[in-house]
VOMIVEX-521264 format. One line per 8 residues: number of its first residue (from 1); their letters; for each residue x negated, y, z of N, C-alpha, C. Coordinates in steps of 0.001 Angstrom, whole numbers. Example, Ala and Ser with C-alpha at 12.3 -4.5 7.8 and 13.67 -1.06 7.14 Angstrom:
// residues 2
1> as> -13190,-5690,7800,-12300,-4500,7800,-13200,-3300,7800; -12850,-2250,7080,-13670,-1060,7140,-12900,30,7870
***
This chain:
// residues 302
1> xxxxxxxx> -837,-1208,0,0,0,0,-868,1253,0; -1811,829,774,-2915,2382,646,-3221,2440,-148; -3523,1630,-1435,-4174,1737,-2758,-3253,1969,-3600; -2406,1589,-3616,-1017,2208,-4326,-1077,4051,-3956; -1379,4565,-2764,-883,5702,-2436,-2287,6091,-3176; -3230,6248,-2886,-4522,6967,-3268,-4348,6672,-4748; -4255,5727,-5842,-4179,5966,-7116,-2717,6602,-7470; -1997,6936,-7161,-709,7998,-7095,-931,9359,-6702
9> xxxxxxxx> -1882,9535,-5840,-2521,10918,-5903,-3333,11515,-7008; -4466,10564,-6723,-5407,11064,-7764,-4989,11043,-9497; -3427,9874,-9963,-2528,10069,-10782,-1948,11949,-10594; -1715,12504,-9973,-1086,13389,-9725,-2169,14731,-10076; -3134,14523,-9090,-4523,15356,-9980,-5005,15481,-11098; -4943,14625,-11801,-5333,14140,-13223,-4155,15323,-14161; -2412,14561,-13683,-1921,15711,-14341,-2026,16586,-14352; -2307,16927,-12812,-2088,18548,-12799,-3413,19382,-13189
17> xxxxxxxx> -4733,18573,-13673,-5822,18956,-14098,-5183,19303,-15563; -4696,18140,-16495,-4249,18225,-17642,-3564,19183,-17958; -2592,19234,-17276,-1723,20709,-17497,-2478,21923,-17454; -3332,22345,-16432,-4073,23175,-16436,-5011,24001,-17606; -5184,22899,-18004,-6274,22944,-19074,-5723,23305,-20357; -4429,22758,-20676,-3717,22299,-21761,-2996,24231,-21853; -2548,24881,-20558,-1895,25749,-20364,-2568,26967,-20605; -4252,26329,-20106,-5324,27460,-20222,-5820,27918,-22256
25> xxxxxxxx> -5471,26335,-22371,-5616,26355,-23827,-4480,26912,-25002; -3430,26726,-24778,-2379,27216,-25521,-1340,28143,-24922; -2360,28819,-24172,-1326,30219,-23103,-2556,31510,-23422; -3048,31350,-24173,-4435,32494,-24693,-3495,33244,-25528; -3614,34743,-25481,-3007,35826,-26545,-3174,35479,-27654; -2250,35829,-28566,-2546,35964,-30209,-3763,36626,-30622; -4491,36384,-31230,-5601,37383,-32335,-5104,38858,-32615; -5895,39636,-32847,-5330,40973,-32911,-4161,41044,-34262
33> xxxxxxxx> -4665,40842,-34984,-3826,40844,-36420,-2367,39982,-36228; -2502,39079,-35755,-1059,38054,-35457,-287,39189,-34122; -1013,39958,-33095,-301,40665,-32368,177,41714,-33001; -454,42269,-33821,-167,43422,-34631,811,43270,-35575; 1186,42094,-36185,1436,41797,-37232,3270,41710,-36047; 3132,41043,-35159,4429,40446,-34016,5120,42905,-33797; 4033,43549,-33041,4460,44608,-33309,4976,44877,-34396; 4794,45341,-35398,5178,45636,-36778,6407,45475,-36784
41> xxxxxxxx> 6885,44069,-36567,8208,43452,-36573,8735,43731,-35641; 8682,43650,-34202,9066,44562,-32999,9848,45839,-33721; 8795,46876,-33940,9134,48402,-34490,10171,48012,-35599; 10052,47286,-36612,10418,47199,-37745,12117,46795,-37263; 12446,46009,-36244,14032,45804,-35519,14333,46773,-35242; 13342,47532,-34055,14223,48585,-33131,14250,49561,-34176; 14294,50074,-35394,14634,50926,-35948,15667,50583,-36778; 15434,49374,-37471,16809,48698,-37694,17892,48777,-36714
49> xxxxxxxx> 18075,48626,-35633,18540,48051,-34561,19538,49963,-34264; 18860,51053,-34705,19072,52099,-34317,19573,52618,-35579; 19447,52235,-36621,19718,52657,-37815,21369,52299,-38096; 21512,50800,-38127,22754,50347,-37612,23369,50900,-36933; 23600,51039,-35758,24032,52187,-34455,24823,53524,-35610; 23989,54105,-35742,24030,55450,-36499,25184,55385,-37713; 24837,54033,-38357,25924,53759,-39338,27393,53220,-39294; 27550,52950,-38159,28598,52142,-37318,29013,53638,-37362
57> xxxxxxxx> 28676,54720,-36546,29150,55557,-36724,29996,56549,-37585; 28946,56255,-38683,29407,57153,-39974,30483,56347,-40426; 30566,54956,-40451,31824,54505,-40862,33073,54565,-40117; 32950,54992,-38785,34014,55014,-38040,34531,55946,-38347; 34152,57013,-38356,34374,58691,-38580,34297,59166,-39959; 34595,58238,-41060,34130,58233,-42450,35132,59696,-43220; 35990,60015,-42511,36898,61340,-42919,36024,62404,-42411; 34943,62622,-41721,34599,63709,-41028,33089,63865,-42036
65> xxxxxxxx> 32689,62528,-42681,31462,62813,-43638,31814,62718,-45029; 33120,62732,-45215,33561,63077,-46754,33065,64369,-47128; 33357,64855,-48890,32041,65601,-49525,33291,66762,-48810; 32428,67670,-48398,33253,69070,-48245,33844,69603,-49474; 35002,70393,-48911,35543,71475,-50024,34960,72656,-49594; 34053,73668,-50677,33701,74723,-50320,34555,75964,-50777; 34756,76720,-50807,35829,77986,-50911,34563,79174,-50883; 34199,79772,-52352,33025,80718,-52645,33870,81984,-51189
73> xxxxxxxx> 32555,82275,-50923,32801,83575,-50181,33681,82920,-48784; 34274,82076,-48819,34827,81397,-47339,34370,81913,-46032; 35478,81758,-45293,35097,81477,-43744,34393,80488,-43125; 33421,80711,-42537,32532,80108,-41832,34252,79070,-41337; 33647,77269,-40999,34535,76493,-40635,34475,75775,-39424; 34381,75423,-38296,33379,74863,-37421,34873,74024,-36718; 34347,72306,-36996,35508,71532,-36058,34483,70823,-34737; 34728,71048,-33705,34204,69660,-32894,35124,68467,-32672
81> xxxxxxxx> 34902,67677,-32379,35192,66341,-31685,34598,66050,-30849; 35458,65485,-29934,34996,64731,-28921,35320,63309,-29139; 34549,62540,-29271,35273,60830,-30114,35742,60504,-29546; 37026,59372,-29479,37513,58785,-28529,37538,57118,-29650; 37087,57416,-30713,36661,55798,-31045,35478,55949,-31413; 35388,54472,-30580,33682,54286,-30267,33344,52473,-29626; 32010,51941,-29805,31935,50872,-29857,32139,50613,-28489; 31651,51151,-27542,31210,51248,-26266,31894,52201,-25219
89> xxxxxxxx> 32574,51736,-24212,33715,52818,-23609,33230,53759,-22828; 31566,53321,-22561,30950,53851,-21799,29460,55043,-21973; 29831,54918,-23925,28879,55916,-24856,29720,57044,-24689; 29115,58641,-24829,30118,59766,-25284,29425,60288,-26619; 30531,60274,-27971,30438,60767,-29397,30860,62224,-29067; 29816,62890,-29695,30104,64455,-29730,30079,64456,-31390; 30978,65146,-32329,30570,65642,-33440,30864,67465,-33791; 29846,67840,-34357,29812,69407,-34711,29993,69693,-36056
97> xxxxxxxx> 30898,70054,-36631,30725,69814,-38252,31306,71609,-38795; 30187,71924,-39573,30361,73837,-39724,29979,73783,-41096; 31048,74996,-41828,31367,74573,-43166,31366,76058,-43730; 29970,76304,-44488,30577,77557,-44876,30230,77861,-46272; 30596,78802,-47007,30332,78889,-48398,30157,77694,-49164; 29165,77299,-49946,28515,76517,-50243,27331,75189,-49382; 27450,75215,-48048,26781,74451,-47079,27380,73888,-46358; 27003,72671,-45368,27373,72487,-44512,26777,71637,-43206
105> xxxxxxxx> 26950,71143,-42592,26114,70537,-41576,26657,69917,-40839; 26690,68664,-40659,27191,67629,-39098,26303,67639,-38027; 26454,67470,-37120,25530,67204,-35813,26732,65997,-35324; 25915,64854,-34893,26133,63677,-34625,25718,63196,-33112; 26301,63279,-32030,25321,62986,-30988,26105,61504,-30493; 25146,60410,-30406,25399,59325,-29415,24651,59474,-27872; 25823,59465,-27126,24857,59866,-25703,25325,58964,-24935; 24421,57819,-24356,24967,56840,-23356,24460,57435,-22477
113> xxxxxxxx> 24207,58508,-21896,23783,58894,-20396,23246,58487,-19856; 22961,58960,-18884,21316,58675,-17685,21188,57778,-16562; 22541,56727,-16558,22901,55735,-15358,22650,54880,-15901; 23066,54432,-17199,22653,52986,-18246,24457,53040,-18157; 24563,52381,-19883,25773,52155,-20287,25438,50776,-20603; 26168,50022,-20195,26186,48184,-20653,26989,48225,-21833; 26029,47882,-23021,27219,47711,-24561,27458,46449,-24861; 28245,46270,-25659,29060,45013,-26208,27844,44355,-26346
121> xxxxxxxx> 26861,44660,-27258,25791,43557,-27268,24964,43069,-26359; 25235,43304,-25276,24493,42290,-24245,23730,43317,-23529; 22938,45125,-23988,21899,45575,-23854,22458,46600,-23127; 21600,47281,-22202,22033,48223,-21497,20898,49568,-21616; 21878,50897,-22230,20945,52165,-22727,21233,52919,-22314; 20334,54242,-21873,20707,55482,-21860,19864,56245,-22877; 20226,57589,-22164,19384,58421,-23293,20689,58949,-24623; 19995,59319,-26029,20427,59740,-26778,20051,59754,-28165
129> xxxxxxxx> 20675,59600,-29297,20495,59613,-30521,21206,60886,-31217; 20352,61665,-31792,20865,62899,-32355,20504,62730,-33687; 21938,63154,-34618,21675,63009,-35989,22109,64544,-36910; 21306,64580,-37251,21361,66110,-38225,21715,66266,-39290; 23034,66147,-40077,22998,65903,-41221,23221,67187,-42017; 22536,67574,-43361,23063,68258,-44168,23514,68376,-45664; 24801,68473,-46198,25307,68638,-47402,24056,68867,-48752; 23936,67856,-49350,22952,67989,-50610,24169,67895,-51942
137> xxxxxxxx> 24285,68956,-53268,25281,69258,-53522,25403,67854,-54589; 23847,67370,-54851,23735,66216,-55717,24959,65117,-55346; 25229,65382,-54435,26561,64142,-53867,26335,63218,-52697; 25918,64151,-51780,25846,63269,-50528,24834,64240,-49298; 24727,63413,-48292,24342,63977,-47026,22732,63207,-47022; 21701,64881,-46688,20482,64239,-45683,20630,63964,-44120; 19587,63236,-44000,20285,63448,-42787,18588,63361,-41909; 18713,63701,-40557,17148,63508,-39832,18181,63389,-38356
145> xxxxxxxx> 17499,62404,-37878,17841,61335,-36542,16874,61572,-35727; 16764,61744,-34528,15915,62042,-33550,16241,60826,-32294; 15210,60033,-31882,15915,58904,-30825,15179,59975,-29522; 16003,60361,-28747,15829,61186,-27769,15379,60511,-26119; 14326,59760,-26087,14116,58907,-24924,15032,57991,-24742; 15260,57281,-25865,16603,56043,-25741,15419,55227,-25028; 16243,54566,-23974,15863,53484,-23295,16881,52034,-23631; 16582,50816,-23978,17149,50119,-23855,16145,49348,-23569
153> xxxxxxxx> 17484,48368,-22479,16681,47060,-21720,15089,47355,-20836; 15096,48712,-20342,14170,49390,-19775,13162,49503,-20598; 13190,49460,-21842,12008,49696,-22929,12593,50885,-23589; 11572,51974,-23619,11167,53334,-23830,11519,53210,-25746; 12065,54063,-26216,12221,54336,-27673,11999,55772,-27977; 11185,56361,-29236,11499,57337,-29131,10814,57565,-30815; 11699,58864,-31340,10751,58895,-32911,12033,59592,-33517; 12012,59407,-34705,12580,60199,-35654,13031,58448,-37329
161> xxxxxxxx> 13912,59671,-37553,14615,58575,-38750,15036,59922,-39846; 14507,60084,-40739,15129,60939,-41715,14953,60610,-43160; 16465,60906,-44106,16480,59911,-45017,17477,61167,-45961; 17113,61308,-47493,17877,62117,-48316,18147,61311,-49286; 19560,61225,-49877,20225,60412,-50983,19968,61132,-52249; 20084,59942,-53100,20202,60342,-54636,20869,59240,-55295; 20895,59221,-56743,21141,57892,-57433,19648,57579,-58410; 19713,56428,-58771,18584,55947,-60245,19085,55584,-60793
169> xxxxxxxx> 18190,55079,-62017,18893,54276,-63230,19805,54744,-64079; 20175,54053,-64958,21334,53522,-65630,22722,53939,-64691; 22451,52987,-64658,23402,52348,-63586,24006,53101,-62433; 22675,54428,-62145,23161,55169,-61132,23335,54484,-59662; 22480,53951,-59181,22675,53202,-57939,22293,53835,-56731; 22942,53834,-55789,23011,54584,-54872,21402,54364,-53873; 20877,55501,-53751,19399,55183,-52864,19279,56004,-52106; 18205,55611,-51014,17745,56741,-49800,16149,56640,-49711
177> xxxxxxxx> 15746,58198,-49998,14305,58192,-49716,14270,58152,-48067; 13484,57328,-47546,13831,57136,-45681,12006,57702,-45135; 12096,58081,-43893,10466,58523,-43450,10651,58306,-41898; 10418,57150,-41707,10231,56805,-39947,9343,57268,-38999; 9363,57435,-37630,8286,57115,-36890,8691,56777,-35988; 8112,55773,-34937,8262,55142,-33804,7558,55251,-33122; 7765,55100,-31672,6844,54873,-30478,7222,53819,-29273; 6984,53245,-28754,7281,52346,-27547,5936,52332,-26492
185> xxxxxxxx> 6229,52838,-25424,5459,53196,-24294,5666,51766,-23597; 4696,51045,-23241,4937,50136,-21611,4622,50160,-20351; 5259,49625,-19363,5254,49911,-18154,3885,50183,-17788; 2800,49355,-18345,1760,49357,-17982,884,49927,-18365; 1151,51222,-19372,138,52288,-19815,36,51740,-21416; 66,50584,-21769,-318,50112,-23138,1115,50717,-23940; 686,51373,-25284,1188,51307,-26439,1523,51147,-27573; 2460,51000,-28437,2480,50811,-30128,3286,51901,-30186
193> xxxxxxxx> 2726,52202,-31777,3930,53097,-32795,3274,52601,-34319; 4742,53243,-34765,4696,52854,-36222,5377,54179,-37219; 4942,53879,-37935,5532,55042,-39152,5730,54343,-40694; 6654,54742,-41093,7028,53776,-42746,7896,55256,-43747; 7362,54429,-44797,7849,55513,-45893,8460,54540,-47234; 9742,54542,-46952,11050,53736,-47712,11540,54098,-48804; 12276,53293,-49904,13098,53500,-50354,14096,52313,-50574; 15179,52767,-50172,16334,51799,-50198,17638,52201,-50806
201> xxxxxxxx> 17297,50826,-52137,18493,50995,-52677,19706,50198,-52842; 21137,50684,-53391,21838,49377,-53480,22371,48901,-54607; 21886,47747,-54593,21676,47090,-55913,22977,46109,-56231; 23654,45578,-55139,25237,45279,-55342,25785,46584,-54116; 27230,46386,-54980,27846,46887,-54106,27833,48433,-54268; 27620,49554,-55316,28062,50455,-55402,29213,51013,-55793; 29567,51952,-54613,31092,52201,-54883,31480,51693,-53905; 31583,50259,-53244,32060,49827,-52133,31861,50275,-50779
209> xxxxxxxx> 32708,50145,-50101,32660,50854,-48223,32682,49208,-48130; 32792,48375,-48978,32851,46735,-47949,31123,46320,-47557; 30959,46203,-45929,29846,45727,-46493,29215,44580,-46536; 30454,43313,-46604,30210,42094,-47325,29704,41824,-48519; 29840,42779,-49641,30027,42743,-50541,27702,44243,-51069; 27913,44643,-50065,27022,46076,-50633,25560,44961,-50022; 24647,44982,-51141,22830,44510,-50846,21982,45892,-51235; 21009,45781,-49900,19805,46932,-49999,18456,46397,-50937
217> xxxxxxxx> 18145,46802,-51183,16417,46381,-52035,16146,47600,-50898; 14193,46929,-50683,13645,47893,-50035,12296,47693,-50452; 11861,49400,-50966,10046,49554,-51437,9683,50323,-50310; 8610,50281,-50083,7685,51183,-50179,6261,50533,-48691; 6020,51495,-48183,4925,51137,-47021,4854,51602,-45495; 4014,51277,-44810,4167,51480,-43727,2832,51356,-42699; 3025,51577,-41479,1517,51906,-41122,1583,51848,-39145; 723,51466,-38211,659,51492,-37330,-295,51386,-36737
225> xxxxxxxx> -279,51295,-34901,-1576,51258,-33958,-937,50866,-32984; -1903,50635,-31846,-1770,50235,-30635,-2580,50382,-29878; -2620,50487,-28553,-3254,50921,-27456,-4803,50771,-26883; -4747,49583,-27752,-5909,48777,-28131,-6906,48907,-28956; -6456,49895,-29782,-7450,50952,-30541,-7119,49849,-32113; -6417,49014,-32078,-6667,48217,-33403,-5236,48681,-34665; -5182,49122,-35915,-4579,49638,-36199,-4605,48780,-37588; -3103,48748,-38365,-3013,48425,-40291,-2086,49083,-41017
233> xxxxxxxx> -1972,48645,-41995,-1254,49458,-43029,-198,47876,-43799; 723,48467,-44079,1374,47334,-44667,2120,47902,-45752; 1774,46939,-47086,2493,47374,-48538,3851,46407,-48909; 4925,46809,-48980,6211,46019,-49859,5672,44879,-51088; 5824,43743,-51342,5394,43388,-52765,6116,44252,-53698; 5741,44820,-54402,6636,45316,-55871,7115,44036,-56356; 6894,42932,-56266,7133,41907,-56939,8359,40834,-56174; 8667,41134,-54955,8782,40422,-54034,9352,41438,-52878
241> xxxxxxxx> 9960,42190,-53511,10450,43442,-52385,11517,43245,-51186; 11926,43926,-50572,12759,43118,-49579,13854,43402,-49549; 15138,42113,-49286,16673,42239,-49411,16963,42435,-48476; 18108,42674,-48093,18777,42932,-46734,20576,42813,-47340; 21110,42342,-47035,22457,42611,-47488,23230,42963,-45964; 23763,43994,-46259,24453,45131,-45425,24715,44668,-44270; 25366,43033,-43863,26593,42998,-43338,25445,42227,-42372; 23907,42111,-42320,22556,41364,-41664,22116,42191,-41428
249> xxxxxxxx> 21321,41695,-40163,20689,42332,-38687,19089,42503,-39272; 18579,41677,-40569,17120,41877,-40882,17514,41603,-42273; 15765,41756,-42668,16274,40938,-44764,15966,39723,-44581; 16612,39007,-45868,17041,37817,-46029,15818,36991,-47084; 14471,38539,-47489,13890,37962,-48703,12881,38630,-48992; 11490,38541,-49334,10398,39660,-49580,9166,39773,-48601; 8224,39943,-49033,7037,40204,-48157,6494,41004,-48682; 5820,41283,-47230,4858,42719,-46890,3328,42123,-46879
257> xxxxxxxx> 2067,42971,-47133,926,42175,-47201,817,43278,-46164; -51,42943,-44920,-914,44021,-43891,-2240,43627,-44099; -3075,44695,-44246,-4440,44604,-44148,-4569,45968,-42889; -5535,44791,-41975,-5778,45336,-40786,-7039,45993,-40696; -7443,47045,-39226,-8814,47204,-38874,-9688,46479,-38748; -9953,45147,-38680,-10607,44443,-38813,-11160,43620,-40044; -10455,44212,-40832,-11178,43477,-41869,-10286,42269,-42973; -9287,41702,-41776,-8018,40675,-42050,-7060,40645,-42467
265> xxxxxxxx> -6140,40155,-43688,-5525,40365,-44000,-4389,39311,-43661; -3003,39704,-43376,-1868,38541,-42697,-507,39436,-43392; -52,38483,-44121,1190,38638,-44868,2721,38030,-44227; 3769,38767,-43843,4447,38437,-43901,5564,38451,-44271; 6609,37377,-44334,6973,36562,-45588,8457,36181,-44904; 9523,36923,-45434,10756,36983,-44868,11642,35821,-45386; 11062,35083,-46562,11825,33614,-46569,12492,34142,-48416; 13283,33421,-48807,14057,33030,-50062,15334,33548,-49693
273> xxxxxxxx> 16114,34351,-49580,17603,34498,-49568,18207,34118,-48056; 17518,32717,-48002,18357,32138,-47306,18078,32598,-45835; 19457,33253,-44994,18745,33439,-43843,18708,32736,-43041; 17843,33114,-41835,16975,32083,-41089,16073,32513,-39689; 16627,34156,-39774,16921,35202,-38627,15089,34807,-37946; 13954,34254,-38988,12714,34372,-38693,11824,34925,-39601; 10748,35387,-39252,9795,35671,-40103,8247,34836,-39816; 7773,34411,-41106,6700,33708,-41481,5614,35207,-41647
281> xxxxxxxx> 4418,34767,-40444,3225,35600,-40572,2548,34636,-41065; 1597,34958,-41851,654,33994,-42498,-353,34472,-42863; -1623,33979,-42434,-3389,34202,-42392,-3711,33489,-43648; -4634,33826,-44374,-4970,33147,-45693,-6280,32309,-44879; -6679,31293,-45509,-8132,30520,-45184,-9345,30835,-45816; -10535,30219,-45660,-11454,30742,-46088,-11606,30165,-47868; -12781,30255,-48446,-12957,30449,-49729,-12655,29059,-49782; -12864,28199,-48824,-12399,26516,-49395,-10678,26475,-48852
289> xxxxxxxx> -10162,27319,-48626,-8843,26909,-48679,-8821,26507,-46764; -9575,26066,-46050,-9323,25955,-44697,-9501,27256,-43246; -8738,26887,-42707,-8270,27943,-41389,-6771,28420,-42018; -6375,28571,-43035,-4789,29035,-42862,-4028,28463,-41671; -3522,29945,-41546,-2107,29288,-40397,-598,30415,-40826; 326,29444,-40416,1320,29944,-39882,1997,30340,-38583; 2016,31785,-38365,3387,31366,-37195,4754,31857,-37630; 5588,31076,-36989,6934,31659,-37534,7229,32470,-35703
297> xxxxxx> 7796,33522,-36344,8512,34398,-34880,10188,35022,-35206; 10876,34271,-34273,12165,33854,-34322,12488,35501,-34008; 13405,36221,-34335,14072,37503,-34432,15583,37308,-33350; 15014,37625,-31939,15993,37225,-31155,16751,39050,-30595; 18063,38698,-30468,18502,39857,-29867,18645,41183,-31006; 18627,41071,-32154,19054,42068,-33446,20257,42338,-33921
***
């Protein structure tokens, strides 16, 4: 029986050596470029994530961003609102909308206030999103977004979103030149930000308010750092650009190549159509084809 007990211990050491080791071995940080590459996508949601927000809006209130009637020589026009539809019972919608001659201007404020508002999606924010829009006579609204110390889920947001419409083509398809910047502060002094310079167009679905039916194409580039002093740049494929169809939380299709401060280059690779609410980062190998890796990082909470 004593020998039973002493090889049941030292059984027990053994695991708990194994684990140790095993934990020490596959509990090590990502490489800079795979962390950088995980930021990117971080930033690349929460602006999604805020962009959405903003548009939820405009569709709710879709009579208040119809094209103005101007009246030459007119009276200055000025309506407020105070919203009373809204996603969240516990957000307050302010709108300012002033109409004069030939101009005009919305002011858009989402303000969940300074206690934390618990929203339908699970997340709890304060703070504020201010949106600036102004009448472009080409047929539609610019607009510049300011995230005003939005906090959600005790993570710090803060930056700008500004985006002016036009059409292209033939076809005339509806697009937005877009110009981001982001920041996210952490508790612990460390930071990221990001900045991107867009164009998004829609390639089904013009004319439609459905947005089952409306798909984005998205060009252009983008750029970031971190606290850590390590910083990249990331290009759209022209070849391989990225989908998003309206009615989805990310795109469904397209990769970005990042070439980092270091020297490394890690592409990632949003999949075929099909969604799959992950994204594929991927390291190329050396001149014989070995060291490639993948990680896939699951897009939770969008």
């Amino acid at each position: 029986m004593k020998r039973i007990k002493i090889l049941f211990v030292t059984l027990i050491i053994c695991v708990g050596i194994f684990t140790f080791c095993n934990t020490k071995k596959y509990g090590t940080t990502s490489s800079p470029e795979i962390q950088a590459a995980k930021d990117a996508i971080h930033m690349e949601n929460t602006v999604g994530e805020i962009r959405g927000i903003i548009s939820y809006y405009q569709r709710l209130y879709a009579d208040v961003f119809a094209a103005p009637t101007f009246k030459a020589g007119g009276a200055e026009s000025l309506t407020r609102i105070i919203g009373t539809k809204r996603k969240d019972s516990c957000v307050n919608i302010i709108i300012e909308k002033m109409t004069v001659d030939d101009s005009a201007t919305i002011k858009l404020t989402i303000d969940y206030g300074a206690f934390g508002c618990a929203c339908t999606d699970g997340k709890t924010r304060k703070g504020s999103i201010v949106n600036l829009y102004s009448w472009m006579k080409a047929g539609g609204w610019s607009k510049e977004s300011t995230i005003d110390n939005l906090i959600v889920n005790g993570e710090i947001q803060s930056g700008t979103i500004s985006s002016s419409f036009g059409v292209t083509g033939v076809d005339k398809h509806h697009n937005w030149t877009e110009k981001t910047t982001m920041k996210i502060p952490a508790k612990d002094g460390t930071w990221k930000e990001w900045s991107a310079i867009r164009n998004r167009e829609i390639i089904k679905g013009n004319g439609t308010s459905d947005l089952n039916k409306i798909v984005f194409k998205i060009t252009g580039s983008s750029k970031g750092s971190n606290s850590a002093g390590f910083s990249y740049s990331s290009k759209i494929q022209a070849d391989n650009p990225l989908i998003k169809p309206a009615n989805y939380s990310t795109f469904t299709k397209g990769t970005m190549v990042m070439t980092n401060s270091n020297g490394k280059t890690v592409t990632l690779d949003y999949g075929d159509v099909t969604y799959k609410n992950e994204i594929m980062i991927k390291t190329p190998g050396d001149k014989n084809g070995k060291g490639a890796t993948t990680t896939n990082v699951k897009l939770v909470g969008i």
